[in-house]
C-alpha positions in Angstrom: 0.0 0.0 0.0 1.0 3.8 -0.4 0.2 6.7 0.6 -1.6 9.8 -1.6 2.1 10.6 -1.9 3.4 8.0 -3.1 4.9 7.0 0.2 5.3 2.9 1.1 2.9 2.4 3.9 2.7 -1.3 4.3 1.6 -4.6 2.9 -1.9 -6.5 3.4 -1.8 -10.1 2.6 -4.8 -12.6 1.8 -4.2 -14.1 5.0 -4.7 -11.3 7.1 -7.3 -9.5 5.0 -9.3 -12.9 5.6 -8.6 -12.9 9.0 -9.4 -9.0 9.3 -12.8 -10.2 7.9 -13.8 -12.2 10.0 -14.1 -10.2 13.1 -17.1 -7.8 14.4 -15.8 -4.9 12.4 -13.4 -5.0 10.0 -11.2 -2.8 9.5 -8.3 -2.8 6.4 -5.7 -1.2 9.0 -5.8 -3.7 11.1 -4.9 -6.1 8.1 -1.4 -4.7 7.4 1.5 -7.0 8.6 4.0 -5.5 10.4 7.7 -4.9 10.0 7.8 -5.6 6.5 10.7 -5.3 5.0 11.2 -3.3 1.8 14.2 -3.2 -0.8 15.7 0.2 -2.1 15.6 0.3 -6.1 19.7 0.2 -5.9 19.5 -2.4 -4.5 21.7 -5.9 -6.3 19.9 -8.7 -7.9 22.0 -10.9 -6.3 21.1 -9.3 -2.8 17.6 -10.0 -3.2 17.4 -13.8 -4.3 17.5 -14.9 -0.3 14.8 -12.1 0.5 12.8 -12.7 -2.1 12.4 -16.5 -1.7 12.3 -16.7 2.3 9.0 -14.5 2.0 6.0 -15.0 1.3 4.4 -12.0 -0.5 6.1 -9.5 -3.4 8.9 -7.7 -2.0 8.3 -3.6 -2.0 10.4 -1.6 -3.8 11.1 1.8 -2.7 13.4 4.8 -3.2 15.5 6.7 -1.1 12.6 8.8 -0.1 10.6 5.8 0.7 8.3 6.2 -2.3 6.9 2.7 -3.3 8.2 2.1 -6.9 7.0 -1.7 -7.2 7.2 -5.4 -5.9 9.4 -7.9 -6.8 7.8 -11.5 -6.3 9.1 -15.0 -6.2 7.9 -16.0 -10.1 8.9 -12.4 -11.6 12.3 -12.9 -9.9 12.4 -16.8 -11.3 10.9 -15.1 -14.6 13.4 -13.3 -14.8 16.5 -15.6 -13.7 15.5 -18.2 -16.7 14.8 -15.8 -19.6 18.3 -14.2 -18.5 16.9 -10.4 -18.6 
């Protein structure tokens, strides 16, 4: 998720969006995992292979002023890998 300003704010997953749900009142903040870690734009392919398979949703991509730029997930990172790009 970002902000109006472009800024990362956080991730939701399916898992806890279900979960959210669920309960008397849902509410879509309450759904955002915490301490998620995010990858700056720089950073090396080769830096992010570990990262990107140990976890289980798209990895954010921000800049140096923390604006969220992308994801990088598990089959665009294999994707990628195997067509050599």
């Amino acid at each position: 998720m970002r902000t109006q300003d472009g800024r990362f704010e956080g991730v939701v997953s399916q898992t806890t969006l279900e979960r959210e749900l669920k309960g008397p009142q849902p509410r879509f903040i309450n759904a955002f995992l915490p301490d998620v870690r995010t990858v700056n734009a720089a950073t090396p392919v080769h830096a992010l292979l570990a990262l990107v398979a140990d976890t289980e949703w798209p990895v954010p991509v921000v800049d140096d002023d923390h604006n969220f730029l992308g994801a990088i997930s598990r089959a665009l990172m294999l994707h990628t890998l195997v067509r050599g790009d």
